[in-house]
Residue, then its C-alpha position, 0 to 999 in steps of 0.5 A: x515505501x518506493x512512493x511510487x504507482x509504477x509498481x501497479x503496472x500489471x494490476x492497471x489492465x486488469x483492472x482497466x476492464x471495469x474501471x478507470x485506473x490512475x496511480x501516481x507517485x507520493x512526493x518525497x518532501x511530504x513532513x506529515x501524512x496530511x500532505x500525502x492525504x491532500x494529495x490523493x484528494x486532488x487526484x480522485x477530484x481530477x480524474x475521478x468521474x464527476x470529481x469522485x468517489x473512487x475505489x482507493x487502493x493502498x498496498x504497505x505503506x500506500x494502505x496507511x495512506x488509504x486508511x488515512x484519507x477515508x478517514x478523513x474523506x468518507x465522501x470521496x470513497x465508494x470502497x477502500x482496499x488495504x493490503x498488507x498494511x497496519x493500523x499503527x507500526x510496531x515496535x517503533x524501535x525498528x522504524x528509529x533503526x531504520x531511518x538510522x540506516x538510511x542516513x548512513x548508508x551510501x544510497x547506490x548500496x539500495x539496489x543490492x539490498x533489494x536484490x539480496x532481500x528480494x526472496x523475503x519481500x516477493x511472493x513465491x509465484x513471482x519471476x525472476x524477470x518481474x523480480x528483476x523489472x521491481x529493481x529497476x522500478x525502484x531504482x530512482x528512488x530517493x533517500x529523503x523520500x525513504x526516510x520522510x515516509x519512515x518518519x510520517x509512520x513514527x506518527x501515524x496511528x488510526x488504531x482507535x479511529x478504526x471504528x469510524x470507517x463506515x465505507x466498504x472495506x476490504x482487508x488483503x493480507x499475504x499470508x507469506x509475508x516477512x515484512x510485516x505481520x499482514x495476517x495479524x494486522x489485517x484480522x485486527x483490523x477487520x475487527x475494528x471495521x465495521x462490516x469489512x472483509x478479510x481475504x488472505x492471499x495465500x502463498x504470497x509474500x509482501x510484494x505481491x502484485x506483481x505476481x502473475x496469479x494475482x488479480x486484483x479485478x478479480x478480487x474485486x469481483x469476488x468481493x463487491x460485485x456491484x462496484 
């Protein structure tokens, strides 16, 4: 929901030792998830080698993202990774609370209410310091950025296009996560996938990549040797 690639900063390395790695930051006018996916079309066609196809890696609202776009552009994908994401976002009534909220509350609030969120989001390997670095990574985000992705996800469903995923997949869920049901959502996800893969992170919560046991090469590693 940050909208923002800088929150992969410890998985970049790491994953530098077999790919090449970009992330990048969702633009916080996008009305429709159409924009978001023509984004990451041009940036896999930039600097993906020979213009794609790419590994794309999605994480909460990113995987609604990645989801999307291998919808929409098998071609481009050689694997999709989804952690703790959903097909669709249940129940609506909160993402109506939500942008409620949001239009409300003055925004330099946001930093406090990360801080006091921080032990239900991060997972329980986490830091204080990583914790610390999430807050100051989040701290340029933008109130119309929030609640233009809030309302995208009162849109967005893919639960009955699931089946048409034909693309390797992989499917992370915390097993601790307090968001949103990542273990509920990520079985009826794999269900619906052909083929795919669901692996539960155990002892994690929803904001898990900045947690110093989490591998994400490693992961791809143990899952797809040969990507």
């Amino acid at each position: 929901m940050d909208g923002t690639g800088l929150l992969f900063h410890r998985q970049v390395p790491l994953l530098a030792r077999r790919y090449r790695t970009a992330t990048y930051t969702l633009r916080d006018d996008a009305a429709s998830m159409d924009v978001l996916v023509d984004d990451l079309a041009a940036v896999i066609r930039r600097v993906g080698p020979g213009g794609g196809p790419a590994v794309v890696v999605g994480e909460s609202f990113g995987g609604t993202v990645a989801l999307s776009f291998a919808l929409a552009h098998p071609k481009l994908v050689r694997a999709l990774v989804v952690l703790n994401s959903f097909s669709r976002f249940l129940p609506q009534v909160n993402l109506r609370i939500a942008i409620g909220a949001l239009q409300v509350m003055p925004w330099s609030t946001m930093p406090l209410v990360r801080r006091l969120t921080a032990f239900r989001l991060h997972s329980r390997y986490t830091h204080r310091t990583e914790v610390r670095r999430f807050l100051e990574l989040t701290r340029q985000t933008r109130r119309d950025g929030y609640i233009a992705r809030l309302r995208i996800l009162r849109r967005y469903d893919v639960r009955e296009r699931l089946s048409a995923l034909r693309v390797p997949t992989l499917f992370l869920a915390s097993e601790l996560d307090h968001l949103i049901p990542s273990v509920r959502e990520g079985r009826y996800m794999a269900e619906r996938v052909s083929g795919s893969t669901l692996r539960i992170l155990t002892g994690h919560g929803h904001i898990c990549l900045i947690a110093p046991n989490l591998d994400l090469e490693q992961l791809l590693r143990e899952w797809r040797p040969d990507l």
